[in-house]
N, C-alpha and C positions, 0 to 999 in steps of 0.2 A: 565566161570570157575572162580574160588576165590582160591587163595594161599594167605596165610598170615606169614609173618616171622616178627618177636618180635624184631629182631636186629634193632641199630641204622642206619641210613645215606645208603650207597651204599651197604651193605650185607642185609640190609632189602629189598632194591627197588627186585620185583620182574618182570622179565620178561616169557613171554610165547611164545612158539612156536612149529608147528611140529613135531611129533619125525615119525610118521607116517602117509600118507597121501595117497592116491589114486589120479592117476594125476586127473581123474572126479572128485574126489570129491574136490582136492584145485582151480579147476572151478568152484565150484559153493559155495565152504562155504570160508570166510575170518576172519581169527581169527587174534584180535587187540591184539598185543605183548605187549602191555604197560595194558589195564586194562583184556585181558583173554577173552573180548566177542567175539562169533563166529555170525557171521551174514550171510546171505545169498548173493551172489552175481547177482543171478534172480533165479526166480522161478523153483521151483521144480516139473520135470514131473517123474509122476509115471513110465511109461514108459521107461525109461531110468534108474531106478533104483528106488528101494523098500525101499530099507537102504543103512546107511552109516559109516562108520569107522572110526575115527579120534582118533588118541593117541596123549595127547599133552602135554609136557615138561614144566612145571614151575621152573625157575632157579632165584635163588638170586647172589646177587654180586659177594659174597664169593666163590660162584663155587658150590654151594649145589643147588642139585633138585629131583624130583619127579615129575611123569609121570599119567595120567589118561587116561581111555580110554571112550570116546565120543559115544556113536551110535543113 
């Protein structure tokens, strides 16, 4: 995921994280709070699940955020 804020210094830095998760699913995806990429933690069986869910929270210093949903 990509958030960008225009602001200077510590209200520009954006972070990411969770707003919703499925405990299977934060076992098997890890999403990096500093640049937004979600990677996989091992591989994915179909078996165990088709799809996946993930809403995730981009927030700047300032205290501003917005939210996407992942699937």
């Amino acid at each position: 995921l990509t958030a960008t804020d225009a602001d200077d210094g510590l209200n520009g830095d954006v972070k990411y994280s969770y707003q919703t998760v499925s405990v299977k699913a934060s076992q098997i995806f890890q999403l990096d709070a500093g640049t937004g990429a979600i990677t996989l933690l091992r591989s994915l069986d179909f078996e165990e699940g088709d799809s996946y869910e993930l809403e995730v929270q981009a927030r700047d210093g300032g205290g501003l955020f917005d939210t996407a949903k992942v699937a």
